[in-house]
VOPAGU-2260 file (C-alpha; in pm, 1 decimal, decimal comma):
REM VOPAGU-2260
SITE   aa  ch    i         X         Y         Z
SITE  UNK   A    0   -7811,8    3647,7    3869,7
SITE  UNK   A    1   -7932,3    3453,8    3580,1
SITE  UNK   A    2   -7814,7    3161,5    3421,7
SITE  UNK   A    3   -7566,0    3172,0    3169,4
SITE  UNK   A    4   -7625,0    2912,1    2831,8
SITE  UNK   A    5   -7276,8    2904,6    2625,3
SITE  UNK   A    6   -7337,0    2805,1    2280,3
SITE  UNK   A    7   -7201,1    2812,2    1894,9
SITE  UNK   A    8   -7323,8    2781,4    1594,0
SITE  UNK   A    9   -7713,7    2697,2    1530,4
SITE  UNK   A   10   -7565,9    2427,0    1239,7
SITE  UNK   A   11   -7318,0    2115,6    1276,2
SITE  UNK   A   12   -7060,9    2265,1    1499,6
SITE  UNK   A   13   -6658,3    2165,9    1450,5
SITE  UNK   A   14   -6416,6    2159,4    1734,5
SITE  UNK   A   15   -6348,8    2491,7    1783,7
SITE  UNK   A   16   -6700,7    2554,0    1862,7
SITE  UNK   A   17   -6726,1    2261,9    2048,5
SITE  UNK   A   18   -6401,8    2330,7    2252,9
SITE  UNK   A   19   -6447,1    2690,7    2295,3
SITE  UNK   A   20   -6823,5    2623,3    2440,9
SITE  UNK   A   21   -6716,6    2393,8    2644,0
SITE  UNK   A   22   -6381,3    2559,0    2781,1
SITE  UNK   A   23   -6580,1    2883,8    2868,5
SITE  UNK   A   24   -6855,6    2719,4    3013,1
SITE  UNK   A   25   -6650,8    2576,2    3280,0
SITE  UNK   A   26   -6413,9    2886,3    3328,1
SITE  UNK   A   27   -6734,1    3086,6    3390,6
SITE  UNK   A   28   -6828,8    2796,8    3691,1
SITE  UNK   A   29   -6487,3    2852,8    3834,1
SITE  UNK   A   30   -6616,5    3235,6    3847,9
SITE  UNK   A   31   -6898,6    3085,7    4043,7
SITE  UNK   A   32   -7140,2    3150,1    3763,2
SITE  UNK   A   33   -7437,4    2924,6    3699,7
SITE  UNK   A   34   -7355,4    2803,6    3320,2
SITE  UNK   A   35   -7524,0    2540,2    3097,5
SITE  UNK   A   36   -7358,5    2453,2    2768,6
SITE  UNK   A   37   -7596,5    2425,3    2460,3
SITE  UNK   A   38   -7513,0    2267,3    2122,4
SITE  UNK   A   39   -7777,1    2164,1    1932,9
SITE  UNK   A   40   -7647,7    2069,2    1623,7
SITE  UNK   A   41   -7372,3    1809,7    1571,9
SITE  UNK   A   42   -7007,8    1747,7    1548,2
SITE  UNK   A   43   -6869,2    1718,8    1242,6
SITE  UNK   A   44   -6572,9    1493,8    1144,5
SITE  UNK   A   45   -6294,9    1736,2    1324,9
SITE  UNK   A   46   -6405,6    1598,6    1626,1
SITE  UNK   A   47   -6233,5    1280,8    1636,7
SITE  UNK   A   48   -6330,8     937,5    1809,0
SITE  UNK   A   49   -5983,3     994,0    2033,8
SITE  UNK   A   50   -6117,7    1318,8    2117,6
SITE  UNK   A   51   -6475,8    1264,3    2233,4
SITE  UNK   A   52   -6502,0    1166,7    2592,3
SITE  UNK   A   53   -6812,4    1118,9    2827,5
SITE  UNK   A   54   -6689,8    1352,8    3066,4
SITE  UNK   A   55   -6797,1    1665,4    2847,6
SITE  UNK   A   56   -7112,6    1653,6    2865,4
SITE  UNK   A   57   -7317,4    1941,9    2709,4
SITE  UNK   A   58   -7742,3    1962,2    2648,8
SITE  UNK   A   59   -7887,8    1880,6    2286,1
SITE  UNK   A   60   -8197,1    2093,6    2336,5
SITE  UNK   A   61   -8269,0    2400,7    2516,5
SITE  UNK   A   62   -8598,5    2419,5    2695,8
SITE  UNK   A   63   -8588,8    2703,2    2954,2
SITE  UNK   A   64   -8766,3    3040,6    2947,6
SITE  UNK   A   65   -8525,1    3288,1    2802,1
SITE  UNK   A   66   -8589,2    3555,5    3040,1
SITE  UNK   A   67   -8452,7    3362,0    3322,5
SITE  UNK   A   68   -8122,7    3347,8    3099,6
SITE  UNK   A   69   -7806,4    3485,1    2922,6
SITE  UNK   A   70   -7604,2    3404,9    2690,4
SITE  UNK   A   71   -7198,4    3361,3    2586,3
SITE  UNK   A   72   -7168,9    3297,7    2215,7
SITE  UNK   A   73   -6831,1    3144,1    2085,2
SITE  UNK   A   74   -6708,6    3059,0    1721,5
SITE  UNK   A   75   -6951,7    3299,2    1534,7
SITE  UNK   A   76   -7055,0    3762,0    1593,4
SITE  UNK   A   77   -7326,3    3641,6    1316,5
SITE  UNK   A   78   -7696,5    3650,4    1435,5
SITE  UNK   A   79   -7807,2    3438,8    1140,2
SITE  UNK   A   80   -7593,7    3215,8    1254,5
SITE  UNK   A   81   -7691,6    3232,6    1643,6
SITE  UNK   A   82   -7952,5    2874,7    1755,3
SITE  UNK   A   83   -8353,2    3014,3    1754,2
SITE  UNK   A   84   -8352,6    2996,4    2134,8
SITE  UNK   A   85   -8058,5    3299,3    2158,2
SITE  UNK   A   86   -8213,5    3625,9    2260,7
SITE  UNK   A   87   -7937,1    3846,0    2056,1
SITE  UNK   A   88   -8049,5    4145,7    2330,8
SITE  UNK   A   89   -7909,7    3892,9    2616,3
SITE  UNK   A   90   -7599,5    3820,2    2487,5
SITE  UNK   A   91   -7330,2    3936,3    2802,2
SITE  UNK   A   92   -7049,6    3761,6    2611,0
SITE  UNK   A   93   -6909,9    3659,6    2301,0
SITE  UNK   A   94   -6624,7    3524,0    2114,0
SITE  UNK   A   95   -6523,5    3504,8    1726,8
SITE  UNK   A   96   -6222,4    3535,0    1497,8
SITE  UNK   A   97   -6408,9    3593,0    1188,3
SITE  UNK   A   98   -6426,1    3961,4    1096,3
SITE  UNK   A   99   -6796,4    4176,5     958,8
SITE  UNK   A  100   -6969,6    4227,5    1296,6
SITE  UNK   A  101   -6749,6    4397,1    1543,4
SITE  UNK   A  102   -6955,4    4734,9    1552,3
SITE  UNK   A  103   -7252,5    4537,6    1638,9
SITE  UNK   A  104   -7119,1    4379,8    1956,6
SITE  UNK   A  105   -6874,6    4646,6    2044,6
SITE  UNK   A  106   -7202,1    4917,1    2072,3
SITE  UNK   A  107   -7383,8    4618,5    2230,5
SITE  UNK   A  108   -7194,8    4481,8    2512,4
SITE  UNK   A  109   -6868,5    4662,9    2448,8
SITE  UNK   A  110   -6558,0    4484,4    2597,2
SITE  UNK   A  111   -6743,7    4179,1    2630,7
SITE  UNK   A  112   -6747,6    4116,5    2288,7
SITE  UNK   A  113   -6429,1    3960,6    2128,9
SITE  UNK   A  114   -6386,0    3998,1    1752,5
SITE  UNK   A  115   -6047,2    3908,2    1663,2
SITE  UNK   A  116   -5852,6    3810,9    1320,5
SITE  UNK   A  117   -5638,1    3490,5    1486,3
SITE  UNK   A  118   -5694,9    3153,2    1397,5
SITE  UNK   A  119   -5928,6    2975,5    1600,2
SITE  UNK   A  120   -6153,6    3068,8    1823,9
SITE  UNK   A  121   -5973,0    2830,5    2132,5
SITE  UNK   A  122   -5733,7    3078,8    2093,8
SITE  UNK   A  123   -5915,6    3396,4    2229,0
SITE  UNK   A  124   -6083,1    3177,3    2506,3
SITE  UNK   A  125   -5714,4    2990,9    2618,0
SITE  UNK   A  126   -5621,0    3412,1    2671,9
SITE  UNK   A  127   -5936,4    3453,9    2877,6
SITE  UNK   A  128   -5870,1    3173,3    3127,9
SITE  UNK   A  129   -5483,5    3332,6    3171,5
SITE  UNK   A  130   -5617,8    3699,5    3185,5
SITE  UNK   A  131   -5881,2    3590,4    3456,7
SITE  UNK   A  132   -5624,3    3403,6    3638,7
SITE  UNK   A  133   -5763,7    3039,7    3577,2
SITE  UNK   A  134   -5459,0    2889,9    3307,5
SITE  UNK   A  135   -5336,3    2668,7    3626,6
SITE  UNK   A  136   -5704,1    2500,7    3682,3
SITE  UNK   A  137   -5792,6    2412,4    3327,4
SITE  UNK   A  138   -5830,2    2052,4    3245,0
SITE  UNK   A  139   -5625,2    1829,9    3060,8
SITE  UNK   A  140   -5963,6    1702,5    2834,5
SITE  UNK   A  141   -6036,6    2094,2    2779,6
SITE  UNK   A  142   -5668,6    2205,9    2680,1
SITE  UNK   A  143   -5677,5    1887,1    2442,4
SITE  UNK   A  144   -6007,2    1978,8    2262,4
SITE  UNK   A  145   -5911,7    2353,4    2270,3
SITE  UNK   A  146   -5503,1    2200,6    2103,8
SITE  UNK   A  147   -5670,6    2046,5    1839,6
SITE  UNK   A  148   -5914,9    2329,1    1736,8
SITE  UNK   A  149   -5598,1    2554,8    1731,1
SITE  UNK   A  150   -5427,3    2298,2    1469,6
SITE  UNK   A  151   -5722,5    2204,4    1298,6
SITE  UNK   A  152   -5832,1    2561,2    1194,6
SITE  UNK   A  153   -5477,5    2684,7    1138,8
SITE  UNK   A  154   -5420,9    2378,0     941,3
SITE  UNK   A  155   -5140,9    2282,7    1143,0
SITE  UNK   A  156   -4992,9    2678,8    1175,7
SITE  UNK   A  157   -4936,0    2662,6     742,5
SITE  UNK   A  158   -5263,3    2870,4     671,0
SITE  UNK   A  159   -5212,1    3268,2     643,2
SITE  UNK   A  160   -5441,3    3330,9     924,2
SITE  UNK   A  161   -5207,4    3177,9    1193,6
SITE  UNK   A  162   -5097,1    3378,3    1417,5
SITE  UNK   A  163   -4836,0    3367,8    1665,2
SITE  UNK   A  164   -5128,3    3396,2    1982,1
SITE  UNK   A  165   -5206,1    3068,5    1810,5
SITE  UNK   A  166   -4866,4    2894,9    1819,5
SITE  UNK   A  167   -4857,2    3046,5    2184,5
SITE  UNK   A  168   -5183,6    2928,9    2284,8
SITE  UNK   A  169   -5134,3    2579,0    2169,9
SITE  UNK   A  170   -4791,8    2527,7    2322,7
SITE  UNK   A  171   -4946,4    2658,8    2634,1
SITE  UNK   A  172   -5242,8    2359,0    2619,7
SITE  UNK   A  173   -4998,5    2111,8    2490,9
SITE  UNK   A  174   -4800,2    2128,4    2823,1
SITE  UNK   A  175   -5152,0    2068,6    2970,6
SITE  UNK   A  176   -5282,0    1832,7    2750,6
SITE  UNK   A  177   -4988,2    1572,4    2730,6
SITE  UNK   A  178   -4999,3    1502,3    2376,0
SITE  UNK   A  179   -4689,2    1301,8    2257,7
SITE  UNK   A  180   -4472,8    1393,2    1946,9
SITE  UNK   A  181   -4654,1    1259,1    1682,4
SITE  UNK   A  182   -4995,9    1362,6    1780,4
SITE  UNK   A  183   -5118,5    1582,5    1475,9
SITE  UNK   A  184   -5055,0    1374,8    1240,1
SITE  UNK   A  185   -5229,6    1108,5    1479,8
SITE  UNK   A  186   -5535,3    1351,8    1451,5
SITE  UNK   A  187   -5559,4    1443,9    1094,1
SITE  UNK   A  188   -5433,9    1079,1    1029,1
SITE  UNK   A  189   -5799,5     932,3    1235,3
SITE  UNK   A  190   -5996,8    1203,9    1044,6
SITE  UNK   A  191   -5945,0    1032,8     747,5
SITE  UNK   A  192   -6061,4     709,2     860,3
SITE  UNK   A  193   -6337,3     891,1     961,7
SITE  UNK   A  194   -6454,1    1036,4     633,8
SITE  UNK   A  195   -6312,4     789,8     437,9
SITE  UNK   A  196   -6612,7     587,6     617,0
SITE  UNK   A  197   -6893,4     756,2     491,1
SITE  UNK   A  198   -6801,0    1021,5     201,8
SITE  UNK   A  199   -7092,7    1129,2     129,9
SITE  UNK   A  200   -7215,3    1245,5     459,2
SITE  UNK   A  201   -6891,3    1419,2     557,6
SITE  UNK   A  202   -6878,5    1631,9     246,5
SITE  UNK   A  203   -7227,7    1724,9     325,9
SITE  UNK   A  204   -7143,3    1761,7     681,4
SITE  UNK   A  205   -6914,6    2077,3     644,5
SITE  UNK   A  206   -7073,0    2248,7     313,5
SITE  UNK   A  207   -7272,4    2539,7     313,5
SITE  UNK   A  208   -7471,9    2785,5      53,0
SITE  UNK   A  209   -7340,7    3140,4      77,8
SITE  UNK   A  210   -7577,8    3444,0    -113,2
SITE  UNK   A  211   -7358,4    3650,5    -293,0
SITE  UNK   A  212   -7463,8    3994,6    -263,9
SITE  UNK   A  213   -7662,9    4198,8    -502,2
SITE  UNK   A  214   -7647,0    3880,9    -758,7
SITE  UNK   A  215   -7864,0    3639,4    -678,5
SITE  UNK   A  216   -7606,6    3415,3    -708,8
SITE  UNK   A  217   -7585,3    3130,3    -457,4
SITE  UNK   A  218   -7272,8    2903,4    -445,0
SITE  UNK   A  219   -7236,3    2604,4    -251,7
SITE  UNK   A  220   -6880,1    2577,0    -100,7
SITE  UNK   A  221   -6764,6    2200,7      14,4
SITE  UNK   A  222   -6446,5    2197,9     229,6
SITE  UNK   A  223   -6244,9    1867,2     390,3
SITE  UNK   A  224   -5929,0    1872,3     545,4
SITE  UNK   A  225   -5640,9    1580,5     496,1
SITE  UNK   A  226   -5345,6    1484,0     593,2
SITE  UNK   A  227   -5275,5    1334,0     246,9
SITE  UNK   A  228   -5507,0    1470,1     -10,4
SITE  UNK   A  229   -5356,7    1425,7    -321,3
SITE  UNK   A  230   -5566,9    1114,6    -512,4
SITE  UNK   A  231   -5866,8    1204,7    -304,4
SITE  UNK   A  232   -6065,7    1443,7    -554,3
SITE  UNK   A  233   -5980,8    1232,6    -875,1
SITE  UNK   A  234   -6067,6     873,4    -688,8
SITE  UNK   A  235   -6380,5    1011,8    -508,8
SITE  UNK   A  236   -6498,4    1270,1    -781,3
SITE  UNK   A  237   -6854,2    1049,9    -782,2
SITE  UNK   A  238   -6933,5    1143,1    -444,4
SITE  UNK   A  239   -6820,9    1480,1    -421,3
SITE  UNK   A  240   -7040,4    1571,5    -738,5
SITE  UNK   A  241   -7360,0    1369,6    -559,8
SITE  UNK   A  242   -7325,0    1565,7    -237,0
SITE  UNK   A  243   -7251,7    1894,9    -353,0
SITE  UNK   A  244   -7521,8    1884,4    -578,2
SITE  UNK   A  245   -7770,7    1829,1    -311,1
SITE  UNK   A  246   -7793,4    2186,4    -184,6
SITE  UNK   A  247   -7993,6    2255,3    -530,6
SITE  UNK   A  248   -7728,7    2486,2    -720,0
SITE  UNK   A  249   -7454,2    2411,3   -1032,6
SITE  UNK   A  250   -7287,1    2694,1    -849,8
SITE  UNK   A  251   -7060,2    2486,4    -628,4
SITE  UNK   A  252   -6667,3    2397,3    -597,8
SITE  UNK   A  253   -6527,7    2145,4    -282,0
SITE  UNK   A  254   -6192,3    2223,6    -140,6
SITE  UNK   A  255   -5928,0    2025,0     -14,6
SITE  UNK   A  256   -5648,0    2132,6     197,9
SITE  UNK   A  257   -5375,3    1873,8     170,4
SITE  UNK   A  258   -5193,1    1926,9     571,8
SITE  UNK   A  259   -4872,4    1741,0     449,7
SITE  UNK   A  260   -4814,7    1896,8     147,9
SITE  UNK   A  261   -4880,2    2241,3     184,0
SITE  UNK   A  262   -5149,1    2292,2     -62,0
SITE  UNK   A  263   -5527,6    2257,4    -146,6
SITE  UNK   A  264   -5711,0    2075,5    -427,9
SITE  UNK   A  265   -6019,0    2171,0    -599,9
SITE  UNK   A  266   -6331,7    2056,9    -772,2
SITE  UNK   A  267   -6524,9    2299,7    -967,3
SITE  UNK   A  268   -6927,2    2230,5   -1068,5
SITE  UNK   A  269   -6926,4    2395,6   -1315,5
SITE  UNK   A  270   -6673,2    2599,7   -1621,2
SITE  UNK   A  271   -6833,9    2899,3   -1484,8
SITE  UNK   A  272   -6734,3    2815,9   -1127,5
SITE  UNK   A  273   -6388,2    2697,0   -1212,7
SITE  UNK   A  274   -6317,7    3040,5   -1438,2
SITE  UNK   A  275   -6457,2    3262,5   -1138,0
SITE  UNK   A  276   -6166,2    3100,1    -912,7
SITE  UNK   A  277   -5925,8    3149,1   -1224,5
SITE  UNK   A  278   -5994,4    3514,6   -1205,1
SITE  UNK   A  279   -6026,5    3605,3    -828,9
SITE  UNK   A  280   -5785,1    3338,2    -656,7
SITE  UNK   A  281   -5545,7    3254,8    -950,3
SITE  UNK   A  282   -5611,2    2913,1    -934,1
SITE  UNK   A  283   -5547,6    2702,3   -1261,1
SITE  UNK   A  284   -5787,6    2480,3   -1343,6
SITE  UNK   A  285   -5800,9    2167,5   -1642,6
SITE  UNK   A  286   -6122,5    1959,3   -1688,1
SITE  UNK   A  287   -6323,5    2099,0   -1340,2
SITE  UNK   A  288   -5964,3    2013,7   -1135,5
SITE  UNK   A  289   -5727,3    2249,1    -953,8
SITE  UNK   A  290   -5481,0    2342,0    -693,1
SITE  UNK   A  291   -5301,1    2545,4    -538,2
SITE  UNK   A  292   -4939,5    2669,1    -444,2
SITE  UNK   A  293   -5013,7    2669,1     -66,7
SITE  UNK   A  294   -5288,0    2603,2     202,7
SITE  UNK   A  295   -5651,2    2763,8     159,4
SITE  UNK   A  296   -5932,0    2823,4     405,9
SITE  UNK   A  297   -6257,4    2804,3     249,3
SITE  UNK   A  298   -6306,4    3154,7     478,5
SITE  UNK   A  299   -5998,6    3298,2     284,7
SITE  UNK   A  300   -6111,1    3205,0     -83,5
SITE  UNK   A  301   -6490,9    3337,7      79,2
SITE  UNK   A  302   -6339,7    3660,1     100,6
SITE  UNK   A  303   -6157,7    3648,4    -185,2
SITE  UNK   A  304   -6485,7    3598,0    -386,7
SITE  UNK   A  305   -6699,6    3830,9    -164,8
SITE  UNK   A  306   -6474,2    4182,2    -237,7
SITE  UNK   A  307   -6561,2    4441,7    -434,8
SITE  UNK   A  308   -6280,4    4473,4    -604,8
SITE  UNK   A  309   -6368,0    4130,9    -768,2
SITE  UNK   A  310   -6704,0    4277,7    -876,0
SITE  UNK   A  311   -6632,0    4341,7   -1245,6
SITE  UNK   A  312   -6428,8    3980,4   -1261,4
SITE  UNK   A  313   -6672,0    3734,7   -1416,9
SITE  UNK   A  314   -6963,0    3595,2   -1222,6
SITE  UNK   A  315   -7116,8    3243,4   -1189,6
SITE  UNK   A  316   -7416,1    3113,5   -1435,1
């Protein structure tokens, strides 16, 4: 039987893909399987100071022959997105919640493949360990990190892909994890320290170029999550411009979701940018600022901007 490597996403990973990796790689030992866990990029600021802990260990660099392996993908279906060391015709299991590749996998490795539209990945990996009758033997550090990837990609249960597997799944690890009370706002609350420590660097931490189709329009997307956004745009708009306009495009916009107050907050780059997310996400905008009447996921406004029903809406310059 060959060795299984669990991995995410080839980039920075956040704590869903850190959580999910982790959480499978272990429920896959308790199936007596031989499993190393791969990341190769690095955490971004979701994964909290509270929340890292020497006992997870996981390798930075993969070094073994591929034919003597497999692998379990979690938090991405997208090959592009898969580390250079994944063999995509070795994949025996993987996980996502984004949808566009389901087909793919299904053909490929059939039930093995888990493409579902719920909030974070943790979510479909929790519902593994109870369907293969290992909820009782999880551990309190996994349930934690796989708790807070549940609230941190549902921001806090308020965005519109929450789901009630999510709210499930994290009361299930909560009673595992023993987090008091006032623990997510604990969470979101040391984020901030975190990125209020190094602006720069987190903005570019969790921004990426996406190709719009048939355009040849790229635009750089920017997203940070607070627990009190609202002066953070207007008092930090230096760095925001300075990082987002390293990736080499004056198609860009960074997104805020304010957690307490039920809304995002926007920076456009440019009059073409902000008009774009006038006309396919409603959003009002005055002098390159916006926001919105309730929480965002950069994913949702991605689709948003990505349909074709949005293809005769004005495009970026």
């Amino acid at each position: 039987m060959n060795k299984i490597i669990a991995t995410t996403n080839k980039e920075n990973f956040d704590i869903d893909g850190l959580s999910s990796a982790l959480a499978l790689g272990d429920l896959l030992k308790m199936e007596n399987k031989e499993v190393e866990v791969v990341l190769e990029g690095k955490p971004d600021h979701s994964v909290t100071e509270s929340l890292k802990n020497e006992e997870f260990r996981y390798t930075e660099k993969f070094s073994e022959p591929n034919e003597n392996v497999d692998f379990a993908i979690v938090d991405t279906s997208n090959p592009v997105r898969f580390p250079h060391f994944v063999d995509i015709g070795k994949v025996v299991e993987l996980y996502d919640h984004r949808a566009g590749f389901e087909k793919i996998w299904k053909n490929r490795i059939g039930k093995k493949a888990r493409i579902e539209k719920v909030g974070a990945c943790a979510t479909l990996i929790w519902e593994e360990y109870k369907k293969r009758g290992f909820a009782k033997k999880i551990t309190s550090l996994n349930a934690g990190l796989m708790a807070a990837a549940i609230v941190s990609n549902t921001l806090n249960f308020r965005a519109s892909i929450t789901t009630e597997r999510d709210r499930t799944a994290f009361r299930d690890l909560k009673s595992f994890a023993g987090f008091e009370n006032d623990w997510i706002e604990k969470y979101f609350t040391e984020r901030e320290s975190a990125i209020y420590k190094n602006i720069e660097a987190a903005i570019k931490g969790d921004a990426f170029v996406q190709e719009i189709p048939n355009s040849g329009i790229r635009i750089a997307i920017g997203q940070m999550e607070l627990w009190r956004g609202k002066d953070f745009i207007k008092g930090h708009e230096k760095e925001i411009i300075k990082a987002m306009s390293s990736f080499k495009t004056s198609d860009w916009f960074f997104t805020l979701p304010s957690i307490s107050e039920g809304k995002n907050y926007l920076y456009a780059g440019s009059k073409e940018i902000e008009a774009m997310l006038e006309n396919t996400l409603g959003i009002k905008f005055a002098d390159r600022f916006g926001s919105t009447s309730r929480l965002w996921l950069r994913k949702e406004m991605l689709e948003k901007i990505l349909s074709p029903r949005q293809s005769g809406e004005r495009s970026p310059g």
